[in-house]
C-alpha positions in Angstrom: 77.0 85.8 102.2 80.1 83.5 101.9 83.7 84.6 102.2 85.3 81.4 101.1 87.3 83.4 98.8 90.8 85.0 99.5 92.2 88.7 98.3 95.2 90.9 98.3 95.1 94.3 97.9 97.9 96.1 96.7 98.1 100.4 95.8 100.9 101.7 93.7 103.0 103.9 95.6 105.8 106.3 94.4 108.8 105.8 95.7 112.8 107.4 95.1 115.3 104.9 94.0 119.1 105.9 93.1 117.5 109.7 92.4 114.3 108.0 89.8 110.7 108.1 91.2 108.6 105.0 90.1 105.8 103.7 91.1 106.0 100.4 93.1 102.6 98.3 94.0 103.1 97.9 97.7 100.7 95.2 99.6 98.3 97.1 101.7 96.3 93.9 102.8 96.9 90.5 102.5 94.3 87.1 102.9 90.9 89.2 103.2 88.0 86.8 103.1 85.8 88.0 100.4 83.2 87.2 97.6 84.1 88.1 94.5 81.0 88.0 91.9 81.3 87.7 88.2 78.4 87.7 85.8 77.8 88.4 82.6 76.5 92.0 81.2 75.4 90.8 77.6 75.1 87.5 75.7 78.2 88.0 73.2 79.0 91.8 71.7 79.7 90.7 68.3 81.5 92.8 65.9 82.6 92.5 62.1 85.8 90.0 62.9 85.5 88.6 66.7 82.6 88.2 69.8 83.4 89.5 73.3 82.1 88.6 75.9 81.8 91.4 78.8 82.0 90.3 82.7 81.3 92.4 85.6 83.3 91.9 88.6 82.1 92.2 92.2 84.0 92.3 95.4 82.3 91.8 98.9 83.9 92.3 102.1 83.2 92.6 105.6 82.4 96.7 106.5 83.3 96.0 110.1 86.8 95.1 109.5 87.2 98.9 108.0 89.2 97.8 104.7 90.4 100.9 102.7 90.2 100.2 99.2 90.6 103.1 96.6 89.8 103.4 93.2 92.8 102.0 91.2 93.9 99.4 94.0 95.5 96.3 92.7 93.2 93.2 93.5 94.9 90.0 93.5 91.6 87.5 94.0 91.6 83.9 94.9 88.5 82.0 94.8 88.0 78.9 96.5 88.1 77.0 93.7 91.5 78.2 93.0 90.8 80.2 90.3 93.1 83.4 90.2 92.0 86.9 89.2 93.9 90.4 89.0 91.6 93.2 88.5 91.4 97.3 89.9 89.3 98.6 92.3 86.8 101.0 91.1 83.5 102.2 93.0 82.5 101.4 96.5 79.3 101.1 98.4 80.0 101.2 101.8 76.6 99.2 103.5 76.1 98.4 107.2 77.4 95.0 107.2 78.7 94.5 103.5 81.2 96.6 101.6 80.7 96.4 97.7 83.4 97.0 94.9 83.2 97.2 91.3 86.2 95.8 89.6 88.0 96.0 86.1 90.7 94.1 83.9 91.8 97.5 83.2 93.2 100.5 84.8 90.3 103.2 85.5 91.3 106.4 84.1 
């Protein structure tokens, strides 16, 4: 599989600043070739006043190069064609040569 495409991974840590605790997203990985996958889950969920269409976002990466991604992470994507998602991490399936994540627009509670 490809890895033309380019990611940043950032985790929200807390940190103290003048006595306040906040949480700060700190870069934990920065230009990780990847393949992010996007497709479709139905044809359009159509409701009384709007139609939404519902992606599903994948993240490959290399399992060798022993990236720690946890559920919740900040993913900054890049694809080769420029186009620019942000997205959380959520599940991971850890393979022999591939690592898989499932991704959101939204925080995973």
């Amino acid at each position: 599989m490809f890895r033309n495409d380019r990611a940043t991974i950032k985790r929200l840590v807390e940190t103290k600043t003048a006595g306040e605790w906040s949480s700060v997203p700190t870069c934990i990985y920065s230009n990780i070739p990847c393949h992010l996958a996007v497709r479709t889950l139905n044809d359009v969920a159509q409701s009384d006043s709007i139609g939404e269409i519902v992606l599903d976002f994948q993240l490959f990466v290399d399992t060798i190069k022993k990236y720690d991604l946890q559920i919740n992470d900040i993913a900054e994507v890049t694809t080769a064609q420029g186009q620019k998602f942000t997205l959380y991490v959520g599940e991971g399936f850890i393979y022999p040569l591939t690592s898989q994540y499932q991704l959101k627009r939204d925080k995973i509670v």
